[in-house]
C-alpha positions in Angstrom: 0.0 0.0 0.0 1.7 2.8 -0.8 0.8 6.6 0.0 0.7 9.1 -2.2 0.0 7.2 -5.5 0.5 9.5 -8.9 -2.3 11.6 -10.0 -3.6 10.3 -13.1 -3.6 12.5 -16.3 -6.7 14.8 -17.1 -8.6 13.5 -19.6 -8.8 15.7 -21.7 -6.0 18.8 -22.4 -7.6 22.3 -20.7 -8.5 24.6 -23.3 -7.0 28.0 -23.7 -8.2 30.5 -21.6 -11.1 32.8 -23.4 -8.3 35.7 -24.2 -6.6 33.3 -26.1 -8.9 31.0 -27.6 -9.2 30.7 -31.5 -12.2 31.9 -33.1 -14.7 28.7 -32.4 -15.5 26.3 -35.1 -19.0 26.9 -36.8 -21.6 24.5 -35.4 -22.7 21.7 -37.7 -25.0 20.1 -35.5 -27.9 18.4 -37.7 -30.1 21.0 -36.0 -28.7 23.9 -33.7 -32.1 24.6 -31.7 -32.4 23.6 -28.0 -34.7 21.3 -26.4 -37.5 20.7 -24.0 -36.7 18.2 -21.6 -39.1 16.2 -19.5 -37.8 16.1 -15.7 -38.7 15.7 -12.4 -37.9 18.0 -9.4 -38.8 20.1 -6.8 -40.1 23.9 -6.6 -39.8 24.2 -3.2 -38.3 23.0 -0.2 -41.1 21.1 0.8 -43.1 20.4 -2.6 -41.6 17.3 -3.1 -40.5 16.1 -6.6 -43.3 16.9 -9.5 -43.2 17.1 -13.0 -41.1 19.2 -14.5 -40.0 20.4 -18.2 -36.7 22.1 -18.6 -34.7 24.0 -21.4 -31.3 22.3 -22.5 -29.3 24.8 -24.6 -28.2 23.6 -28.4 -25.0 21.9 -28.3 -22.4 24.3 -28.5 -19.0 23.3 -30.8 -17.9 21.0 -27.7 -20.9 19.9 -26.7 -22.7 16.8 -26.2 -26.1 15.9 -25.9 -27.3 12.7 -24.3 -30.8 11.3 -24.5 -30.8 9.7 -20.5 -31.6 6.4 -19.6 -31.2 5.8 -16.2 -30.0 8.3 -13.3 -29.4 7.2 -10.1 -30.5 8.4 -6.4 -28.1 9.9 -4.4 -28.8 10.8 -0.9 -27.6 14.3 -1.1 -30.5 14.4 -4.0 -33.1 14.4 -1.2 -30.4 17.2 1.2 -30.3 19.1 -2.1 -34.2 19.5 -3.3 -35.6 19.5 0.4 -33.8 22.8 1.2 -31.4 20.8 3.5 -28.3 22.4 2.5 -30.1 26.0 2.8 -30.1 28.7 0.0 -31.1 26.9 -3.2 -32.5 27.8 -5.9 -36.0 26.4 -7.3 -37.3 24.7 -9.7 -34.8 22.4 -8.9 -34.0 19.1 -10.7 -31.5 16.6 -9.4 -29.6 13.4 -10.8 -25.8 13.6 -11.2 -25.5 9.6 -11.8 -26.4 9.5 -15.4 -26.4 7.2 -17.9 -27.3 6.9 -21.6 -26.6 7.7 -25.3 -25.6 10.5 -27.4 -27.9 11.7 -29.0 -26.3 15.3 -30.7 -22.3 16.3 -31.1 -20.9 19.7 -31.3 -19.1 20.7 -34.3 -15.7 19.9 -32.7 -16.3 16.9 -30.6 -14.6 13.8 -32.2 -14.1 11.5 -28.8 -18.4 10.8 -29.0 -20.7 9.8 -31.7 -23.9 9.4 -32.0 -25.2 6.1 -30.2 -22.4 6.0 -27.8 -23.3 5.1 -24.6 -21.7 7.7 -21.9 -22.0 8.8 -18.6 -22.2 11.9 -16.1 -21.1 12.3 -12.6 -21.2 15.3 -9.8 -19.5 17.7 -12.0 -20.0 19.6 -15.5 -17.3 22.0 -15.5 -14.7 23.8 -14.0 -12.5 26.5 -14.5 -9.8 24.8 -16.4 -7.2 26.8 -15.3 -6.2 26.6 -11.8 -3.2 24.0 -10.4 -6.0 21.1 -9.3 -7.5 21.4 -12.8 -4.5 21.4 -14.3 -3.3 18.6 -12.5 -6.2 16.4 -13.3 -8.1 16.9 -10.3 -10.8 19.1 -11.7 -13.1 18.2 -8.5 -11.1 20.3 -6.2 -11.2 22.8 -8.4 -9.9 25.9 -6.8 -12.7 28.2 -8.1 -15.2 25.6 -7.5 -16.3 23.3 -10.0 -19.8 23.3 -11.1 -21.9 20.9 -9.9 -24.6 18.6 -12.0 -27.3 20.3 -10.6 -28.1 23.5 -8.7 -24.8 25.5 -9.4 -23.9 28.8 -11.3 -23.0 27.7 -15.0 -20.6 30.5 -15.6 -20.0 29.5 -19.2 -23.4 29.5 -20.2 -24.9 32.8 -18.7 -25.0 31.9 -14.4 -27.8 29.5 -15.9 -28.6 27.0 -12.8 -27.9 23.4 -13.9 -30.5 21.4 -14.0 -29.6 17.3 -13.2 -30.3 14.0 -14.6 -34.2 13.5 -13.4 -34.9 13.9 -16.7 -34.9 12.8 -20.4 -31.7 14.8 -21.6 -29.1 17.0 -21.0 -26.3 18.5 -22.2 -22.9 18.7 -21.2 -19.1 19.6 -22.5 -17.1 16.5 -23.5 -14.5 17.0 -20.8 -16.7 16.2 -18.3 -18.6 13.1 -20.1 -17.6 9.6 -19.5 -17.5 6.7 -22.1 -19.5 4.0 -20.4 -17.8 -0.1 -21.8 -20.7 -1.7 -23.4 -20.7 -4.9 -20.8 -21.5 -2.6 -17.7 -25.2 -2.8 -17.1 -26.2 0.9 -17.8 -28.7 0.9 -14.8 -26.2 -0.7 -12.3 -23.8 1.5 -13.7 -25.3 4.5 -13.4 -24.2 5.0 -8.9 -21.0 4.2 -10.0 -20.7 7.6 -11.3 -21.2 9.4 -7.5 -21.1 6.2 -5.1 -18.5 4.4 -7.1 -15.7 6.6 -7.7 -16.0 8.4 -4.2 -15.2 4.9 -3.0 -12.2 3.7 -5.9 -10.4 6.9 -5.6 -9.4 6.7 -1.5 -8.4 3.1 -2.9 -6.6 3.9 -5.8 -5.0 6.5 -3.9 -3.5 4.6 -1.3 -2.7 2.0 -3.8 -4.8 -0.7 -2.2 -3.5 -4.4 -3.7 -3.5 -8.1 -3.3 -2.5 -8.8 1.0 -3.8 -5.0 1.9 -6.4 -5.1 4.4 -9.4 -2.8 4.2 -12.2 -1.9 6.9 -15.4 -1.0 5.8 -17.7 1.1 8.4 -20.9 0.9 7.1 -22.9 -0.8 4.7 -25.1 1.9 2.2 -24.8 2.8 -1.0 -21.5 3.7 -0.6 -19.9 1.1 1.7 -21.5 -1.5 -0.8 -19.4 -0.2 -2.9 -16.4 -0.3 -1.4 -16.5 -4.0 -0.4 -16.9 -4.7 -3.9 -14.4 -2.2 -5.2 -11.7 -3.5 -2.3 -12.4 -7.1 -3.0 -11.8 -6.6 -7.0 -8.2 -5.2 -6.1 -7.2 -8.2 -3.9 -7.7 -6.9 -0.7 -9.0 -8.7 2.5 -12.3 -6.5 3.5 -13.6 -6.6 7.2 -17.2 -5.1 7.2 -17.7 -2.9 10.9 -21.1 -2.4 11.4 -23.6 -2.3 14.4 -26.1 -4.0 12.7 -26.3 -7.4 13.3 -28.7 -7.7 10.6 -26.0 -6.6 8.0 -23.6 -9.6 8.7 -25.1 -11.7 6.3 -25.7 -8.7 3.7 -21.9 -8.1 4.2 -20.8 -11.3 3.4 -23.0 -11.7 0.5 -21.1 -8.8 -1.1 -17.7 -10.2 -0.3 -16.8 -9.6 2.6 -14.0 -11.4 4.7 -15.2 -10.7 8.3 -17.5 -8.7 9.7 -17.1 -6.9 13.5 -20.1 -5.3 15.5 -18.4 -2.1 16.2 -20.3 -2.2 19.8 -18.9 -5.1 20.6 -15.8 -4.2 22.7 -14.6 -7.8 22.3 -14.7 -7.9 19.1 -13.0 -4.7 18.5 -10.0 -5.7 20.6 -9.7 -8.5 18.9 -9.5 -6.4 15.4 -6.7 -4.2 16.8 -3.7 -3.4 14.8 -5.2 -5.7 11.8 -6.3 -2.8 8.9 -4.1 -1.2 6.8 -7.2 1.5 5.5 -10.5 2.0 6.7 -13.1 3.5 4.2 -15.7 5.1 6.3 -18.8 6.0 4.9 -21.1 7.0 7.5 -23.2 10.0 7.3 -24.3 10.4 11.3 -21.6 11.7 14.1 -20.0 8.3 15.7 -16.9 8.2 17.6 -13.9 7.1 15.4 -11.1 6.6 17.9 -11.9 3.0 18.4 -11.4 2.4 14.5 -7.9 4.1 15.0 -6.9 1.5 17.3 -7.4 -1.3 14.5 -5.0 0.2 12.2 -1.3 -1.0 11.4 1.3 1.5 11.5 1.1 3.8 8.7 -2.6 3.0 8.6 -5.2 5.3 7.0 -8.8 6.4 8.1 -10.9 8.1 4.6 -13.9 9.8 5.9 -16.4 9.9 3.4 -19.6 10.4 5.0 -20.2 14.0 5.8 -22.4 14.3 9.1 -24.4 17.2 9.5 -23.6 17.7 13.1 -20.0 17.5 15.0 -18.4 14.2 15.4 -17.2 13.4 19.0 -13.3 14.4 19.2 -10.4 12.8 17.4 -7.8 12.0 19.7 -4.2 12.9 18.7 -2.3 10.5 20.4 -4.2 7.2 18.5 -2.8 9.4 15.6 0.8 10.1 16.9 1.7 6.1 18.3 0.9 4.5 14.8 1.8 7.1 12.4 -1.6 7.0 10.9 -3.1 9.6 8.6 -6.9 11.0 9.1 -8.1 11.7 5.3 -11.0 13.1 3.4 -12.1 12.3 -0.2 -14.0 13.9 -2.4 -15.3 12.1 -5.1 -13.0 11.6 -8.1 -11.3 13.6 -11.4 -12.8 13.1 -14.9 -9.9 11.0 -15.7 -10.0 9.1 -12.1 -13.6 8.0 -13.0 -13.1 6.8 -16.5 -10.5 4.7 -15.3 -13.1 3.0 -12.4 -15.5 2.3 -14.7 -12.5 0.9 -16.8 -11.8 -1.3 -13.3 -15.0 -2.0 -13.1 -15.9 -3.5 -16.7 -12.5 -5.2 -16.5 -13.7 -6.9 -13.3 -17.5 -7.3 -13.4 -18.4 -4.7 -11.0 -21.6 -2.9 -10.7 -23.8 -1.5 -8.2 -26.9 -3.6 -6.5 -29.9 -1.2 -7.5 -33.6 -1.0 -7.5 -35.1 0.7 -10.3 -37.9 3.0 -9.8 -40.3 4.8 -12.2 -40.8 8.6 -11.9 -44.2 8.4 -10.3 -42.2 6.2 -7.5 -39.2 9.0 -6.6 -41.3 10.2 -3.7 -41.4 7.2 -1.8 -37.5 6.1 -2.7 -36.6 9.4 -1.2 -38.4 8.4 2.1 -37.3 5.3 2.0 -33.6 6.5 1.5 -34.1 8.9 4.3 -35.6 5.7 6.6 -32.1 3.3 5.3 -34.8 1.3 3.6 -32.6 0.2 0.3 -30.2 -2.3 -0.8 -28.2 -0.2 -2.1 -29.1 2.3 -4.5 -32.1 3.1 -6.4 -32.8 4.0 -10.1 -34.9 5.9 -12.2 -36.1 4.9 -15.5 -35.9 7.9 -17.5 -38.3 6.5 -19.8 -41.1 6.2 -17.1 -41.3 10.3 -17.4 -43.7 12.3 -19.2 -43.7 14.2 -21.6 -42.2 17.5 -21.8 -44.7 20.3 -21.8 -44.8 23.3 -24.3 -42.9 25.7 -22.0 -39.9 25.5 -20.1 -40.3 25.5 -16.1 -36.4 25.9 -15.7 
C-alpha cells in the first residue's frame, strides 16, 4: 500500500483560456435549436418532486447531448431538493448519476458519436485553469467546480444546472464519461457518484492483493467499497452495528464482519487494517477504528455528518503514524479509469429501479435506510415534456 499514488492524467487537455482561444469552429450540428426536456424535481423546499419540463441549450461546438436512460439516487439528491443544504434555488432538478446515449455532437467533438453510450457524474465543468484542474483533479477545483445540478454555470450565462431526473441534458465533453458496453447501464449509473467516491481513496493509497481494508458501514457507498476492495485483492472486514447486516456483508464479499459495539470484538481487530473507508453519514466516535489500524494505517472519511463528530484523539494518531483523510469524489480522468476497473472486473452497483411516479417514496425510503443499495430511475417512465420551459 503505498501513500501518495500518482495523480492520473486529465482526460482531456484544458482549453486556452477565453483571451486566447481561436475563433470557435462553426456548429454543424444536424439542428442547432435547443430542447424541451421532460424532468422531475422540486419547486420548493417542501413540494416534493413533480413534474417538471426544462430547457437544454443547443449543443455548442464541444458539446454533447445525451438522450438519459437511467439516473441514479443519491442521498444528497433528497439534502439538495428539500432545502437541507439552505439557500437553493428552485425549480430544482437533481440526478448527477447519469447514464445513456448520445444523442447530438458539437461541431468539434470527435471523442463521441452518435449512439455512444456515456455517462455523467457530480461535475460539469470547472474552471480549467487553476493547479488542481491542471493537474487532473478538476473536483477540487480551486474556483469551485460546477456541480450537475443547482450550481452557477458560468459559461453558459450563471444558468442554474438542471440534473439527470430527466430525459436529456447537455454537457461539455471534458466532463462526459464513455460508459464499456458490458456494464449494465442501470447498475452502472451509482458508479458515477457512489462508485468513484469509493475507488479513488483506494486507488490512492494503492490498495492491492494482501492489503487489508475496513469498511464502516454498509449503504450505498460502503457497498461499494467491499466490492471495489475485494476486486483489487484486498482482504475486506465489514464494521457495522447491525447485526442484521452480517449476512448482507458477506453476500457482497466480505472477509469478516465486527459489531463495532462489541468491545470484544474490537480488541480482537486491533492493529489488523491497513485503511478503513468510512462512509457514515451520522456523528459516531472514530477513535476505536484508530486503534485497528497497522502503523502507517489510514482512516478516509467519506460520510459527511451534518452535526459534529465526537473528538479525534491525537495520540491514537501520533503512536501508529496513521493519517486522518477526506475524499472527495474523483477527477474526470480518475472515474473513467473505475468504470474501466469496473468493466475489466465485473463490478456494478446492487440497484432497484424505480419509475418517476415512485421518486417520492425512494426518497423516504432512503431517508428511513430502507434500500439495498441504490435506487434508479427509469428515464423513460417520465412524461412528456410540456410546451414551456419550467427551468
Amino acid at each position: 500500500m503505498t501513500p501518495g499514488r500518482p495523480v492520473p492524467p486529465p482526460l482531456a487537455h484544458p482549453i486556452p483560456t477565453a483571451a486566447a482561444a481561436p475563433a470557435a469552429a462553426e456548429d454543424t450540428t444536424a439542428a442547432g435549436t435547443g430542447v424541451l426536456a421532460a424532468a422531475y424535481g422540486a419547486v420548493s423546499g417542501d413540494s416534493g418532486l413533480v413534474p417538471l419540463t426544462v430547457a437544454r441549450r443547443a449543443p455548442k461546438p464541444d458539446d454533447v447531448e445525451i438522450a438519459i436512460e437511467f439516473c441514479g439516487l443519491c442521498h444528497s439528491d433528497v439534502h439538495a431538493t428539500r432545502g437541507e443544504w439552505g439557500g437553493q434555488a428552485y425549480p430544482l432538478v437533481p440526478g448527477h448519476e447519469i447514464v445513456g446515449k448520445v444523442s447530438r455532437t458539437g461541431a468539434n467533438v470527435t471523442d463521441f458519436a452518435v449512439g455512444d453510450r456515456v455517462g455523467v457524474g457530480c461535475m460539469v465543468d470547472s474552471c480549467r485553469e487553476c493547479e488542481s484542474c491542471l493537474d487532473g483533479l478538476e473536483q477540487y477545483c480551486e474556483n469551485g467546480m460546477t456541480g450537475t445540478y443547482g450550481a452557477k454555470d458560468r459559461r453558459n450565462g450563471d444558468a442554474v444546472t438542471q440534473g439527470g431526473y430527466a430525459s436529456s441534458i447537455v454537457v461539455d465533453r471534458r466532463y462526459v464519461l464513455r460508459v464499456p458496453e458490458s456494464l449494465d447501464p442501470a447498475a452502472t449509473a451509482p458508479l458515477l457518484c457512489a462508485g468513484v467516491t469509493t475507488f479513488s481513496p483506494l486507488r490512492h493509497f494503492d490498495v492491492e492483493e494482501g492489503d487489508v481494508v475496513g469498511v464502516v458501514g454498509l449503504g450505498g457507498l460502503g457497498h461499494m467499497a467491499v466490492k471495489l476492495a475485494k476486486a483489487m485483492g484486498a482482504k475486506v472486514v465489514v464494521f457495522t452495528t447491525s447485526e442484521s447486516k452480517v449476512a448482507a456483508a458477506l453476500e457482497l464479499g466480505a472477509d469478516e464482519v465486527v459489531l463495532s459495539r462489541d468491545e470484544d470484538a474490537m480488541a480482537a481487530a486491533n492493529r489488523t487494517i491497513d485503511l478503513i473507508i468510512d462512509t457514515v453519514a451520522a456523528p459516531h466516535d472514530l477513535n476505536p477504528f484508530f486503534r485497528t489500524l497497522r502503523v502507517d494505517g489510514a482512516l478516509f472519511q467519506l460520510g459527511l455528518p451534518s452535526e459534529a463528530m465526537p473528538p479525534v484523539n491525537p495520540g491514537a494518531l501520533i503512536r501508529r503514524r496513521i493519517a486522518y483523510a477526506g475524499s472527495l469524489i474523483g477527477s474526470i480522468a480518475e472515474t473513467q479509469e473505475m468504470l474501466d476497473f469496473c468493466a475489466e472486473h465485473g463490478v456494478v452497483a446492487d440497484i432497484e429501479m424505480v419509475s418517476a411516479g415512485q421518486l417520492n417514496e425512494a426518497y423516504d425510503r432512503m431517508v428511513a435506510g430502507d434500500v439495498k443499495y441504490r435506487f434508479v430511475l427509469d428515464a423513460g417512465t417520465l412524461q412528456a415534456a410540456a410546451g414551456k420551459a419550467d427551468a
